[in-house]
C-alpha beads as a LAMMPS data file, in Angstrom:
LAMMPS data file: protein, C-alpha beads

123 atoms
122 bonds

1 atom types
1 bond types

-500.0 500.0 xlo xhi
-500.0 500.0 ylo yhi
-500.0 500.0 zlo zhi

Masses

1 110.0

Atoms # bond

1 1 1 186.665 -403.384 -147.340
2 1 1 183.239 -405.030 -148.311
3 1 1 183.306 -404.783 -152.258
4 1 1 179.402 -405.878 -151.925
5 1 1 178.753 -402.874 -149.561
6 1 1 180.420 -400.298 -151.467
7 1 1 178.483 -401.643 -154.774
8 1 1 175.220 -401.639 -153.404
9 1 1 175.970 -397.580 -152.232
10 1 1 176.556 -397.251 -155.749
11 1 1 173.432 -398.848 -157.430
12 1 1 171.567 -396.847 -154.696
13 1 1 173.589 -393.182 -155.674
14 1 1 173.037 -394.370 -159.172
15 1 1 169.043 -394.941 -158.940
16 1 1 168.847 -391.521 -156.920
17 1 1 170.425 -389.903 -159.461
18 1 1 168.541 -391.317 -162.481
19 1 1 165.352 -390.443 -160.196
20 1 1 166.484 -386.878 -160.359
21 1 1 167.428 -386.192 -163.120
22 1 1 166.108 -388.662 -166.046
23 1 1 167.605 -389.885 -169.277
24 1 1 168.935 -387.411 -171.911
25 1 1 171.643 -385.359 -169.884
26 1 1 175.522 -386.183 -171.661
27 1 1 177.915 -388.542 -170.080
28 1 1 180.219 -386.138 -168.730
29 1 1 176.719 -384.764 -166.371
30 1 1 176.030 -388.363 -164.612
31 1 1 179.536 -388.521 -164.496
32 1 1 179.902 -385.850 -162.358
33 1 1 176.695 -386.254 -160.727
34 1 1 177.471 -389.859 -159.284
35 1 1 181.177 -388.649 -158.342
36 1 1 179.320 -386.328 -155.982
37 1 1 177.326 -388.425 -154.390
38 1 1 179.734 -391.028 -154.152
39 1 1 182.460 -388.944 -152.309
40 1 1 179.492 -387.591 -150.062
41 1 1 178.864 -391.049 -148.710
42 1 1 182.079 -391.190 -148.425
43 1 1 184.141 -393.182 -150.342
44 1 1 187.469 -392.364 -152.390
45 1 1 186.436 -391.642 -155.983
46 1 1 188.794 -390.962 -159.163
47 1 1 187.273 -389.679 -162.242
48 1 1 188.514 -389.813 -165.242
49 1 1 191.407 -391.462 -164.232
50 1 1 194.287 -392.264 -166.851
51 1 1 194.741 -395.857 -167.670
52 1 1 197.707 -397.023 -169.111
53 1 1 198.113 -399.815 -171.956
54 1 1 201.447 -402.058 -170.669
55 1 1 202.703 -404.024 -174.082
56 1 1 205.674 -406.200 -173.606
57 1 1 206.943 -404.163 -170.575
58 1 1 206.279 -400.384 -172.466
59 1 1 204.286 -398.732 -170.752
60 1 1 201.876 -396.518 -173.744
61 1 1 200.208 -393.741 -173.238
62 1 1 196.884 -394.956 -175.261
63 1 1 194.662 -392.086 -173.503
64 1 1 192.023 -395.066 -172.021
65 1 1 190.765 -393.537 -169.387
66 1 1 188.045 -394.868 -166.169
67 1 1 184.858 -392.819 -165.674
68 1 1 184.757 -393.246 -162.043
69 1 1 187.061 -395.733 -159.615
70 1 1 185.482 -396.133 -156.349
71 1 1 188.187 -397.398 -153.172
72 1 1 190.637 -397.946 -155.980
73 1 1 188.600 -401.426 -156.588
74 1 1 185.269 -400.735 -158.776
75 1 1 185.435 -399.732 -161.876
76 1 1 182.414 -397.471 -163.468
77 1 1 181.776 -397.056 -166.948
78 1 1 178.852 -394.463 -167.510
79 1 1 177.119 -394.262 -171.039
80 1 1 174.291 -392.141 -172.521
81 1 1 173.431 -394.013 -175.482
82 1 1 170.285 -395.580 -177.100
83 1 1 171.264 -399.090 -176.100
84 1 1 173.915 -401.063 -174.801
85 1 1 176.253 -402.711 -177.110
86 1 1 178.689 -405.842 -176.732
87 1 1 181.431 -403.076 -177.170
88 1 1 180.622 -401.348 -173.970
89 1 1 180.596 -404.515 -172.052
90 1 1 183.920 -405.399 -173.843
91 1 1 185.631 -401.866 -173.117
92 1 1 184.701 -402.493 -169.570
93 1 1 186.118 -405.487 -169.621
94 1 1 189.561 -403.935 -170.608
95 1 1 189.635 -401.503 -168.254
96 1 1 189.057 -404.703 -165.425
97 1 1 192.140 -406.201 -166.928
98 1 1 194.493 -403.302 -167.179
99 1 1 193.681 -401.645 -164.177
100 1 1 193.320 -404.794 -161.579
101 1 1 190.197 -404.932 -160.487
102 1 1 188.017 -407.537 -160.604
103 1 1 184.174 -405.696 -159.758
104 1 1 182.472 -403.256 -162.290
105 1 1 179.618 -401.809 -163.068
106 1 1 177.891 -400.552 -166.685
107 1 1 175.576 -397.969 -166.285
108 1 1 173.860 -396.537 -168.926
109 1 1 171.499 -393.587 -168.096
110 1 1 169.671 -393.048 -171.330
111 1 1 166.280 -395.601 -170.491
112 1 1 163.295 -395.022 -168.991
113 1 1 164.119 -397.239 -166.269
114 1 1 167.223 -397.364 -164.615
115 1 1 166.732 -401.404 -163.763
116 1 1 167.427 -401.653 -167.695
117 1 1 170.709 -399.905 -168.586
118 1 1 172.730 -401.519 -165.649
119 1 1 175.480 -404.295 -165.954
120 1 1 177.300 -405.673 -163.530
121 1 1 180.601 -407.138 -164.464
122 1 1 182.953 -409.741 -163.117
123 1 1 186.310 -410.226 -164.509

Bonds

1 1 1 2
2 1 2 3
3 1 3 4
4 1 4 5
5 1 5 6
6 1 6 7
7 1 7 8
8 1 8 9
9 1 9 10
10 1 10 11
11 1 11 12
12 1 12 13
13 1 13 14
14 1 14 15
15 1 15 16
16 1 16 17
17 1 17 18
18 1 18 19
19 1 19 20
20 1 20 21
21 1 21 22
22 1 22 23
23 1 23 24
24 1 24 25
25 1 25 26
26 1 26 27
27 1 27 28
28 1 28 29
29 1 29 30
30 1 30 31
31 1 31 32
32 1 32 33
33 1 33 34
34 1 34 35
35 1 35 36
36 1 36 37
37 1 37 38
38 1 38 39
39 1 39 40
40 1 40 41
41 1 41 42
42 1 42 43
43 1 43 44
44 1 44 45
45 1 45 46
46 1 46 47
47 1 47 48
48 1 48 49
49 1 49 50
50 1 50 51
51 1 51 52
52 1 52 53
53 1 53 54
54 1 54 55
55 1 55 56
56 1 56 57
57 1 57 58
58 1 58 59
59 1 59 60
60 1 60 61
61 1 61 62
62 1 62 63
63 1 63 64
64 1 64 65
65 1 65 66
66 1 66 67
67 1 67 68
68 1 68 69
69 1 69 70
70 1 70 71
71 1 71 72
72 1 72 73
73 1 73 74
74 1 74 75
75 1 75 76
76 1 76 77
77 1 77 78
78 1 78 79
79 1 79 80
80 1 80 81
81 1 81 82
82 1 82 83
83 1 83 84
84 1 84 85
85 1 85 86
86 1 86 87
87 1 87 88
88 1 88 89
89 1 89 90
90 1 90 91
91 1 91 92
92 1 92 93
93 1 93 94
94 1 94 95
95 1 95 96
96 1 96 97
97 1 97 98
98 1 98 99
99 1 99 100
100 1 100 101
101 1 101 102
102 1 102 103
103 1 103 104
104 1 104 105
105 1 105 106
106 1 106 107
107 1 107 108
108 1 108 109
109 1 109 110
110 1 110 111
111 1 111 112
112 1 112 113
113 1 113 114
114 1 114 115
115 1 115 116
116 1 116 117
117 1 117 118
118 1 118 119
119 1 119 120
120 1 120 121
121 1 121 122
122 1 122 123
């Protein structure tokens, strides 16, 4: 599986979608937006899917969940928000660490241009 492939698809669903529609829609719309075009070019996509919190060996319900989780290795975070904010980039992070993956992406739809709300992560 080409992680670099599969990420690229995404920026490209992501800037077709923002081209569409614009800033201003809620979350829960681009969610489901870019979970559509994702599985039509494709790939296996989870939304919403329930992350667990694993604290010396319990296993707690904590009710984190991932926006979308492309080939069970990317992890999307979608926002609608004025700005990015160090705690977007940090809840991200967590969800790299408790689910596995190491490739993510930030995307928040709510700018003029879509060049300026994304944020590719590495943990």
């Amino acid at each position: 599986m080409d992680l670099e492939k599969i990420f690229r698809r995404i920026l490209d669903c992501s800037f077709k979608l923002h081209s569409a529609l614009g800033p201003g829609l809620l979350e829960s719309a681009y969610t489901e937006c870019l979970y559509y075009e994702l599985e039509r070019s494709g790939y296996k996509v989870e939304k919403q899917k329930p992350l667990p919190l694993i604290y010396k060996e319990v296993k707690l319900d904590a009710g984190y969940r991932i926006d979308l989780l492309v080939e069970n290795a990317i992890v999307i975070e979608i926002k609608s928000v004025d700005a990015l904010a160090e705690i977007h980039l940090a809840q991200i992070l967590t969800y790299l660490k408790l689910s596995g993956c190491k490739l993510g992406l930030l995307v928040n739809f709510n700018v003029a241009h879509l060049k300026e709300g994304i944020k590719r992560v590495v943990f």
